[in-house]
C-alpha positions in Angstrom: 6.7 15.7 -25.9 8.6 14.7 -29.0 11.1 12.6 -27.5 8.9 10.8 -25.4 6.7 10.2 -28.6 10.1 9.1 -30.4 10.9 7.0 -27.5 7.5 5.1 -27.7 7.9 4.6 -31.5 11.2 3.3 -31.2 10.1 0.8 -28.4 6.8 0.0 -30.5 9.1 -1.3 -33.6 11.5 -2.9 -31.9 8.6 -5.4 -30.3 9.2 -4.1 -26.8 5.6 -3.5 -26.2 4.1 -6.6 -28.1 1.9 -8.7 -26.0 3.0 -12.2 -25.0 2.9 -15.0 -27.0 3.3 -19.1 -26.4 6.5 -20.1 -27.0 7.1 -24.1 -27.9 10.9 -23.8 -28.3 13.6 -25.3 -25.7 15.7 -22.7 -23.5 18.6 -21.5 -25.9 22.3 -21.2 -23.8 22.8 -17.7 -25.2 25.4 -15.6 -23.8 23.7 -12.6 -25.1 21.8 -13.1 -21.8 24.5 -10.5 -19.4 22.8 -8.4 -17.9 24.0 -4.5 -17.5 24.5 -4.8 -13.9 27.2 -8.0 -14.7 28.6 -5.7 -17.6 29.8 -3.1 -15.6 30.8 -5.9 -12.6 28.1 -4.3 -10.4 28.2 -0.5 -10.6 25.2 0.0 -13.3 21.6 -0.3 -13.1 19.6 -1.1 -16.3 17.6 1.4 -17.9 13.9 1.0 -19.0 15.0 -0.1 -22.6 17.6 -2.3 -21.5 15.5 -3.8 -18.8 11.9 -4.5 -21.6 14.6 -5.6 -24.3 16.1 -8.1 -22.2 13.0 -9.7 -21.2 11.9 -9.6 -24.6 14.6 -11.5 -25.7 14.2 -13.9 -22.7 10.3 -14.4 -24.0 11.2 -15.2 -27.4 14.1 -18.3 -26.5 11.9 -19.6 -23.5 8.9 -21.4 -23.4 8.8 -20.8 -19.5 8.6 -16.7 -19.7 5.5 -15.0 -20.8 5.3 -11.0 -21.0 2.1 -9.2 -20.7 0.9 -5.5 -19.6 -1.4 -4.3 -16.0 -2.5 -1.3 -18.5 -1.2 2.3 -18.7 1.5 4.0 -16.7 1.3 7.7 -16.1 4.2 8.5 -18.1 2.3 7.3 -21.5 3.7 3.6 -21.7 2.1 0.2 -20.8 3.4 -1.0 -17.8 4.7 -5.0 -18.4 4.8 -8.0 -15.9 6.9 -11.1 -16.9 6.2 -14.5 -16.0 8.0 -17.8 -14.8 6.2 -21.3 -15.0 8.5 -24.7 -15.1 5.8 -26.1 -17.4 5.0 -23.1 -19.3 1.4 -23.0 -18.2 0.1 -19.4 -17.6 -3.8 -20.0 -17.5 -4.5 -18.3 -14.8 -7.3 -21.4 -13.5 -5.6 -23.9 -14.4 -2.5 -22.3 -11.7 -5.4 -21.9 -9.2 -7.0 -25.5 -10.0 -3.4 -27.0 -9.6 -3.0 -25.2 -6.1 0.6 -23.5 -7.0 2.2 -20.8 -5.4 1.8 -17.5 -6.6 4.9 -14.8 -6.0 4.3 -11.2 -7.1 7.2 -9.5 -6.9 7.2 -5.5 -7.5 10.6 -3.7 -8.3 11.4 0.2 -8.7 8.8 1.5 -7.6 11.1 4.3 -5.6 13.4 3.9 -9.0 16.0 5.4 -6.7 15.9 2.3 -5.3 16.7 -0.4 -8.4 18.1 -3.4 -6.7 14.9 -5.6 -7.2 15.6 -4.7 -11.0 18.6 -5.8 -11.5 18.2 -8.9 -9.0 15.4 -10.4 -11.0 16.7 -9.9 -14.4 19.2 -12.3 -13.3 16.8 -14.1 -10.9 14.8 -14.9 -14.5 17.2 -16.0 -16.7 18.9 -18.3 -14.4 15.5 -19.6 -13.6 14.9 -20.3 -17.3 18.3 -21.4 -18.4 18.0 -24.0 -15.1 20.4 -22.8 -13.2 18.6 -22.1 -10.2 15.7 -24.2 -9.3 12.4 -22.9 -9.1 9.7 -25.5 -7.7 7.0 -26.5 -9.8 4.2 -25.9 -7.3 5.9 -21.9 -7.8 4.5 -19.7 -10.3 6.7 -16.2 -10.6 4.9 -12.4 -11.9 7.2 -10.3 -11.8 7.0 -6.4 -12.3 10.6 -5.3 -13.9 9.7 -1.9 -13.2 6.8 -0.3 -11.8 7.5 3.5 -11.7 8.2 4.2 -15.0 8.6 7.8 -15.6 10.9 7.1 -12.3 12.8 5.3 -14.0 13.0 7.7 -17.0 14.2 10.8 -14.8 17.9 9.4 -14.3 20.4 11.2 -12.4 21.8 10.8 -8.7 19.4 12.1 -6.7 20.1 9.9 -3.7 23.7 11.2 -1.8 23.0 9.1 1.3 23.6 5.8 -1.3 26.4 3.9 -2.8 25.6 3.2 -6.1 24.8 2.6 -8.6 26.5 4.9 -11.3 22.6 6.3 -12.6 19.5 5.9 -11.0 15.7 7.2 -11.6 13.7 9.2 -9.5 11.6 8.6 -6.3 8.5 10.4 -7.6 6.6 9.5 -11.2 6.2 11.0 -13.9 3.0 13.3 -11.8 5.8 13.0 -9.1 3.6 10.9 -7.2 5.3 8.2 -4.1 3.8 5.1 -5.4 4.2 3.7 -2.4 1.7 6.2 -1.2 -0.9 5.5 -3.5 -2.3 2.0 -2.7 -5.9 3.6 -1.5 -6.1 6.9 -3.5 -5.0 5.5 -6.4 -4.8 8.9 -8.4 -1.8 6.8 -10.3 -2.5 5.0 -13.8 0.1 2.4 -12.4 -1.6 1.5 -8.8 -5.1 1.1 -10.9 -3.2 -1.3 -12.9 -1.6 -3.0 -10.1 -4.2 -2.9 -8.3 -6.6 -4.8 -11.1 -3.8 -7.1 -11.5 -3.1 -8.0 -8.1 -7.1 -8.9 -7.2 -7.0 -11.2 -10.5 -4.1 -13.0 -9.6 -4.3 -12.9 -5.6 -1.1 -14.0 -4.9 -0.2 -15.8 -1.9 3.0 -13.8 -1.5 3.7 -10.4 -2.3 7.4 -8.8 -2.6 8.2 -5.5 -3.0 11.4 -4.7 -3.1 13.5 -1.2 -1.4 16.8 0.4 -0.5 16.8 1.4 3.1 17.6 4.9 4.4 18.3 5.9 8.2 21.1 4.4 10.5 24.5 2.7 9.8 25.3 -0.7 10.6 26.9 -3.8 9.3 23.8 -6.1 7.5 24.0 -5.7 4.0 20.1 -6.3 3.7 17.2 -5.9 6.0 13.6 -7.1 5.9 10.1 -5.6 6.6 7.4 -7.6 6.8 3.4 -7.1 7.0 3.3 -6.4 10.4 1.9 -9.8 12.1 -0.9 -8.4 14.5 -2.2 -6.3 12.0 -2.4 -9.1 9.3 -4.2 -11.0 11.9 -5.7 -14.4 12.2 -4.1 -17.7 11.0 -2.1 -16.4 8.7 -0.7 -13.4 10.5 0.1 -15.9 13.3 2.1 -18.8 10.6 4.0 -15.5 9.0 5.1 -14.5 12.3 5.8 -18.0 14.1 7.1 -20.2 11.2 7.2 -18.8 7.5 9.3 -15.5 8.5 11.6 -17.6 10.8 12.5 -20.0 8.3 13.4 -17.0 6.1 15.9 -16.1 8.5 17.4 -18.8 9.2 17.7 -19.8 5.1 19.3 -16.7 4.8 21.9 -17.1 7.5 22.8 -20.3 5.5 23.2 -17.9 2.3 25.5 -15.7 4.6 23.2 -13.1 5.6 22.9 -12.1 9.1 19.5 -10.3 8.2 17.5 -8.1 10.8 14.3 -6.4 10.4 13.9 -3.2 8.6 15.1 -0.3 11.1 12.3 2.4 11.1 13.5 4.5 14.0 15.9 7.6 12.5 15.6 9.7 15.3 18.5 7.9 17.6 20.7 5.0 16.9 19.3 2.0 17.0 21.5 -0.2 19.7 18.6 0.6 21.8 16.1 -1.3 19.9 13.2 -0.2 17.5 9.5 -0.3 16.7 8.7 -2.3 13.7 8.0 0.2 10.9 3.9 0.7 11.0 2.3 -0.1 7.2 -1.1 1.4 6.7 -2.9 0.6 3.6 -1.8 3.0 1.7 1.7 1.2 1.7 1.8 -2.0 -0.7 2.5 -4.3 2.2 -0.2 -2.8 4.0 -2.7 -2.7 1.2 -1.8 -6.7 1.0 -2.8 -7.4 4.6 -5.9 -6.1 3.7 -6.8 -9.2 1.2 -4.7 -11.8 3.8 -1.6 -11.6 1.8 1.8 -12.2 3.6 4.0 -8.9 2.2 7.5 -8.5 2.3 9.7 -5.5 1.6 13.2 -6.4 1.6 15.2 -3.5 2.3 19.1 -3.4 1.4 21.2 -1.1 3.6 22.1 2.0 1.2 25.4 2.6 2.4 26.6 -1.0 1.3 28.0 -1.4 -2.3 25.2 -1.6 -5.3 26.8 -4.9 -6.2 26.4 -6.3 -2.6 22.8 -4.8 -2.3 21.8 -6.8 -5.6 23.3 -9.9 -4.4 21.4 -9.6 -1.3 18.5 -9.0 -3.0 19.0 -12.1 -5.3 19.5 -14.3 -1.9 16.7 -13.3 -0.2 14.2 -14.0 -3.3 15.7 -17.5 -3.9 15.3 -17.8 0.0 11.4 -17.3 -0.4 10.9 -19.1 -3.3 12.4 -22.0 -1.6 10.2 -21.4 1.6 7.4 -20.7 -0.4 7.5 -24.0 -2.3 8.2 -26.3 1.2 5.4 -24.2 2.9 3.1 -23.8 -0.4 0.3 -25.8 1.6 0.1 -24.7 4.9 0.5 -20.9 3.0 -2.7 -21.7 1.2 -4.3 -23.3 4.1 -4.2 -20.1 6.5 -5.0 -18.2 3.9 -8.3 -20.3 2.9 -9.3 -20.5 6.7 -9.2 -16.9 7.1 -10.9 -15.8 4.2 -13.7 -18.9 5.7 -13.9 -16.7 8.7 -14.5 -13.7 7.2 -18.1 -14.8 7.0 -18.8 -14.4 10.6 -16.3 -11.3 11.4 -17.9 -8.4 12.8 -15.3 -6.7 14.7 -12.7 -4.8 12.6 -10.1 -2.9 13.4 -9.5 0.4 12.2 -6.4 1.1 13.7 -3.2 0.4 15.7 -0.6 1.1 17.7 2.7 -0.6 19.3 2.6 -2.7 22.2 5.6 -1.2 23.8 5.8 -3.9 26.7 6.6 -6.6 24.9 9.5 -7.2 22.6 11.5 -9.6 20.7 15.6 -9.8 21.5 17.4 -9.5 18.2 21.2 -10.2 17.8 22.2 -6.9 15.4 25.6 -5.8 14.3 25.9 -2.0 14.4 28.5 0.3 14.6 28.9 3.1 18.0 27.3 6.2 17.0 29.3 9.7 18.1 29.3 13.3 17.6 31.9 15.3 16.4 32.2 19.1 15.1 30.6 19.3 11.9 32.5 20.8 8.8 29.9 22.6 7.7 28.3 24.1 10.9 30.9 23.9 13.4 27.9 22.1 15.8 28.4 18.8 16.6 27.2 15.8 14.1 26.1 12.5 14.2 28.8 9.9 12.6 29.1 6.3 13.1 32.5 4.7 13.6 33.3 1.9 12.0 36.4 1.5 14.0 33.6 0.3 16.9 31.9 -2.6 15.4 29.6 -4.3 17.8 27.3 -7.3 18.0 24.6 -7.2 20.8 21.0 -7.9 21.4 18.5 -5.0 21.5 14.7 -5.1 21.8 12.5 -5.0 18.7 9.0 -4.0 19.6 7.2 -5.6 17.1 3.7 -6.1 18.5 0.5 -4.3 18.1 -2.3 -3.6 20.1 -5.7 -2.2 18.0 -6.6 1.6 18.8 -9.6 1.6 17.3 -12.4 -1.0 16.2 -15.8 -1.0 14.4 -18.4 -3.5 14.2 -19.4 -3.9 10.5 -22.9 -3.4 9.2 -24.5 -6.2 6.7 -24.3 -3.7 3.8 -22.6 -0.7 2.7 -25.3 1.6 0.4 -23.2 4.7 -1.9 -25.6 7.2 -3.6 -24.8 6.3 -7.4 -23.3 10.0 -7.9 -20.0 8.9 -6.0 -19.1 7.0 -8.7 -15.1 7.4 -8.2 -15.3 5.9 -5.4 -17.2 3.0 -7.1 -14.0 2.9 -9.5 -11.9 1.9 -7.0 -14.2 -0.6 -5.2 -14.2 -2.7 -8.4 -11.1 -2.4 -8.8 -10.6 -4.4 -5.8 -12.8 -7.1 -7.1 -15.7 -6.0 -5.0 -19.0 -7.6 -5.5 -21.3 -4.6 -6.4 -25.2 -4.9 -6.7 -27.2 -1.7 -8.2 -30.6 -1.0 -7.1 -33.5 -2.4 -9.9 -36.0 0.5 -8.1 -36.4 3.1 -6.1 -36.3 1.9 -2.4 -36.9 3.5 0.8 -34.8 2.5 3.7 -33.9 2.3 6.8 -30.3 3.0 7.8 -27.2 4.3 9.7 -26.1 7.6 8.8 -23.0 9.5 10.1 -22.6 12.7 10.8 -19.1 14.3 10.6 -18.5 16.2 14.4 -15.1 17.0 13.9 -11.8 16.6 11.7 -8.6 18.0 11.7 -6.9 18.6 8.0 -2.9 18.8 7.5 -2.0 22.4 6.5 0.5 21.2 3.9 -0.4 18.7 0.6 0.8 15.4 1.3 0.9 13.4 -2.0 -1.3 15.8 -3.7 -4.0 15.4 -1.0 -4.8 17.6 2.5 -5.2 14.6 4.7 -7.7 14.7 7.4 -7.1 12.6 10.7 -8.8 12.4 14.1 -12.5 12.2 12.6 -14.9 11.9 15.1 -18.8 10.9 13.9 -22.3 10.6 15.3 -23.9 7.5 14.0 -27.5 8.4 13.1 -31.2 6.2 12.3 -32.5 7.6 9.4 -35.0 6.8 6.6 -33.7 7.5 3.4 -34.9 6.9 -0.2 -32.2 5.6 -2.8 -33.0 5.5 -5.9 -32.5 2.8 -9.0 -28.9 1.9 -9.7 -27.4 3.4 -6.3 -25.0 0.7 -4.9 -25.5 -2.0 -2.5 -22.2 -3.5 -1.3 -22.8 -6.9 0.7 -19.8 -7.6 3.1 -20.5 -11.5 2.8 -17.2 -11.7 0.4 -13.5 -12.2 0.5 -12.8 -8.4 0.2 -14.7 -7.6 3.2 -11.7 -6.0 5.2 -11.1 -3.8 2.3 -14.3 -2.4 2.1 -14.7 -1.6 6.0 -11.1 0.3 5.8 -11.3 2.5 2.7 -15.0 3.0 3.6 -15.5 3.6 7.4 -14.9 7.2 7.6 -12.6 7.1 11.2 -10.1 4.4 9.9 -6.8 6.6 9.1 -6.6 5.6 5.4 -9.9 5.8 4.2 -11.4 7.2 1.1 -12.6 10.1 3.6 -9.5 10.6 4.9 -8.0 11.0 1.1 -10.7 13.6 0.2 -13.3 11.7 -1.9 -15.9 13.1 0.2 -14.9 16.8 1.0 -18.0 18.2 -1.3 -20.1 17.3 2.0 -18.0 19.2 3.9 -19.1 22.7 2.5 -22.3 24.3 3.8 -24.4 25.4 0.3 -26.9 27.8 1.5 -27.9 30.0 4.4 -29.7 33.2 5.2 -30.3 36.3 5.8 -30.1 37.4 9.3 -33.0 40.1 9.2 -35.7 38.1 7.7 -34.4 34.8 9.4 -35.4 36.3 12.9 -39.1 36.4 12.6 -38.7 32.7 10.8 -36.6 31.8 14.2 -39.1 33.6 16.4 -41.8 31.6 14.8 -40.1 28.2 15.4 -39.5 29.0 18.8 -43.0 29.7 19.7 -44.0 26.4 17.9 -41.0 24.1 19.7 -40.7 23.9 23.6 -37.9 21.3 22.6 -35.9 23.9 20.9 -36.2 26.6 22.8 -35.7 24.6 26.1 -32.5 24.0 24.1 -31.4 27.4 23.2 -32.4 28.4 27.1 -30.0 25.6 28.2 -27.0 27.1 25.9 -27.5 30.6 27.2 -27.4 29.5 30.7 -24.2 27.5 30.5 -22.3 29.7 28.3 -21.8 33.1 28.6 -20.4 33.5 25.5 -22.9 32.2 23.7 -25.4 34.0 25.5 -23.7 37.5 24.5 -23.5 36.6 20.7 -27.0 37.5 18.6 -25.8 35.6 15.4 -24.5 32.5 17.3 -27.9 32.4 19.1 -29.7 32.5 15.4 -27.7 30.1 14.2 -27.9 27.8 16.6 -32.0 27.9 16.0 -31.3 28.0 11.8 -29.2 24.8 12.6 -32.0 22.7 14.2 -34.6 23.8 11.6 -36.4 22.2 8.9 -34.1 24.9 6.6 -30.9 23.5 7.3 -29.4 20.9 4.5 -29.3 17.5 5.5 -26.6 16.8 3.4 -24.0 19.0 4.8 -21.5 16.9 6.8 -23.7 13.9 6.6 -21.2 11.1 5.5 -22.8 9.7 2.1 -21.7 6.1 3.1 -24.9 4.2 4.5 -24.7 1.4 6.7 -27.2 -1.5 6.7 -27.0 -2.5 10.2 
């Protein structure tokens, strides 16, 4: 506690945490701008100080950068975004009135993974000091680093990488996988990111990695939001023209690139499935607002120097792109937020399309087995004496697994106000009720769920929900929530909040309090309460008749036949497994 107190004060009086301020001077040619990466000719990352200091510095001698904060990080400090504008304009209207591009680009947020830090360090100063050109239709926000108590737990925890010397940590400073975290948000960054990232709705979001898995010759590697899934006009123009033309710029930078290989359970000369981003991944969260997502992923065996390099190409390559194609971007974008309007049909989920396929020239290396050193058993290796070039099928379609039909309105008790939090967060448009109001709606009831035996980012998951949908009349009650889905974050709000879809709020255990019967009874007296009920319902006891006859089991059990009558009675909680997410059909 006293160091990282220390640590705060020292970066509190050395201006590291100031907000930004207009700058009216000309770019200064300061060599003072090296970066620690070209210091140590590519074998050192910077650390958090370096990295804030030398963007500080670049604020002060440039009118084109501006610094500013997306609130608190977990580990104590604010977390800081940096800006690029060729005309030093940063009003956020005035970019959106002007119709420029808007580039987020996210970097440690696996701190293990620093090339993104490194790359636009330099990416930043070269675009202030002209050396590279950055269109003036392009506006840059760039996150230096996003997991910072990552970044603060330095060490080599990574053996499967080359490079570089010291590196942070995967988890935060909770030892939380930000890239986890994009729906539960139990992170102070995501919030901030999150809040950031509905304000400035950027028409391109980056986030940049370090690979793991399989060997092979390309230095860098590219996943993007998975076409299908993104969906409409803009899913179709990422997948058809804008990720093409990414390619092929690359190739003229001299990198073969190929997409992102996700399958580590075999070599990959057979082909692979493109990697499967749900929203709680960043690229996935982004598809969920029609922003195109990339997450460029250098190959971790390749030198840190290389890896930086790559990642330096490939975010020149879509800033290029992105200024040539700014119109048609914005376009597709525009038309498909226009649709949203009349969209019913959602999908919830997805899976791959495994008979169809694109061919893909990659450059891999023969994978063997030989006796292990450690073992004795055999061991995968790939020999590098066996280069090969070939093309393999990348199955990189998707079929939907499961739709909804949205209702006109969501309606959340005002109790659940966490999940509230997030939803305006999101930039959701939120209406409280003025008076009490009695209603008709949809109601779920929660059949069945399965729940992983093992925390998974601090959570128990549950998966494979199956509901009832249910009429009821209900009263709410002033300043519960009405949430229309006549607005642009309508996808959003049908993900996180139908219960089924594999990344929703239910699934991430903002509901489990329903999920916990509260009272019950006492067998002995219960039975002449039961006997009374039966005498008084034919329906019920033509019921409980029905179930003795076609199960034996049943029809042996005393208590299951009780319960099965205290479960259909007026004493039984309505609340208890009754999803507290109303529809408005």
């Amino acid at each position: 506690m006293k160091r990282q107190l220390l640590f705060f004060i020292f970066l509190l009086f050395s201006g590291v945490m100031a907000k930004a301020r207009p700058q009216a001077k000309a770019g200064a040619a300061d060599t003072s701008f090296i970066t620690p990466f070209e210091r140590s000719n590519g074998t050192k990352t910077a650390t958090f100080v370096e990295t804030l200091d030398f963007y500080k510095k670049l604020r002060d001698s440039f009118a084109t950068i501006s610094m500013g904060d997306a609130g608190l990080s977990d580990a104590g400090f604010p977390l800081p975004y940096v800006c690029y504008s060729s005309d030093s304009d940063f009003d956020k209207d005035n970019i959106k009135k002007e119709g420029r591009l808007v580039i987020l680009i996210n970097n440690d947020i696996h701190p293990g993974e620093p090339d993104g830090v490194d790359a636009c360090m330099m990416l930043l100063r070269d675009a202030a000091k002209r050396k590279i050109k950055v269109p003036a239709n392009v506006v840059l926000v760039v996150i230096p680093m996003y997991n910072l108590g990552g970044a603060l737990n330095r060490g080599r925890s990574r053996p499967n990488q080359n490079g570089p010397k010291s590196y942070g940590f995967r988890g935060n400073s909770r030892n939380l996988d930000l890239n986890r975290d994009f729906i539960k948000c139990d992170a102070a960054e995501t919030i901030g990111l999150e809040d950031m990232f509905t304000k400035i709705s950027p028409d391109i979001f980056i986030d940049n990695h370090v690979s793991d898995g399989a060997d092979y010759q390309h230095v860098m590697t590219l996943l993007a939001t998975q076409h299908d899934k993104l969906g409409g006009e803009t899913g179709a123009y990422m997948y058809n023209t804008f990720t093409p033309s990414l390619y092929t710029d690359m190739k003229k930078r001299g990198y073969d690139m190929v997409p992102y290989v996700n399958d580590f359970d075999k070599t990959p000369e057979s082909g692979w499935r493109e990697f499967y981003e749900s929203p709680r991944f960043s690229s996935g969260y982004a598809a969920l607002f029609h922003i195109m997502a990339y997450v460029p992923e250098t190959h971790m065996l390749k030198p840190f120097k290389d890896r930086v390099k790559a990642t330096y190409a490939l975010m020149q390559s879509i800033i290029k792109e992105g200024a040539e194609h700014a119109g048609e971007i914005k376009k597709v974008r525009a038309n498909d937020l226009a649709a949203l309007a009349n969209q019913n049909k959602f999908v919830l989920d997805w899976q791959a399309d495994t008979t169809r396929y694109d061919s893909i020239l990659f450059k891999g290396y023969e994978g063997a087995y030989k006796p292990s050193e450690v073992s004795g058993l055999p061991r995968l290796y790939y020999d590098h004496a066996k280069p090969f070039t070939k093309k393999v099928p990348f199955y990189d379609h998707f079929v939907p697994s499961k739709t909804v039909t949205a209702p006109t309105a969501y309606i959340i008790p005002k109790t659940w106000v966490s999940v509230i939090s997030q939803m305006r967060n999101n930039g959701v448009n939120i209406r409280r009720f003025n008076k009490d109001t009695t209603m008709s709606v949809t109601a779920y009831h929660i059949d069945n769920y399965e729940t992983v035996q093992h925390p998974y980012e601090k959570h128990y998951l549950h998966k494979n929900v199956q509901v009832t949908p249910g009429n009821i009349s209900i009263r709410f009650y002033a300043g519960d929530y009405y949430i229309p889905l006549n607005q642009a974050a309508k996808r959003y709000i049908v993900e996180t909040l139908e219960p089924t879809a594999p990344d929703a709020f239910f699934a991430w255990n903002y509901f489990d309090g329903i999920l916990q019967q509260k009272e019950g009874y006492s067998a002995y007296v219960f039975e002449d309460i039961a006997a009374k009920l039966l005498k008084e319902d034919s329906v019920l006891k033509k019921q409980l008749d029905e179930k003795r006859k076609s199960d034996p089991v049943f029809a042996a059990d005393a208590g299951a036949q009780l319960d099965f009558v205290y479960k259909r009675s007026p004493y039984f909680e309505q609340s208890y497994l009754r999803y507290p997410v109303y529809r408005l059909e």
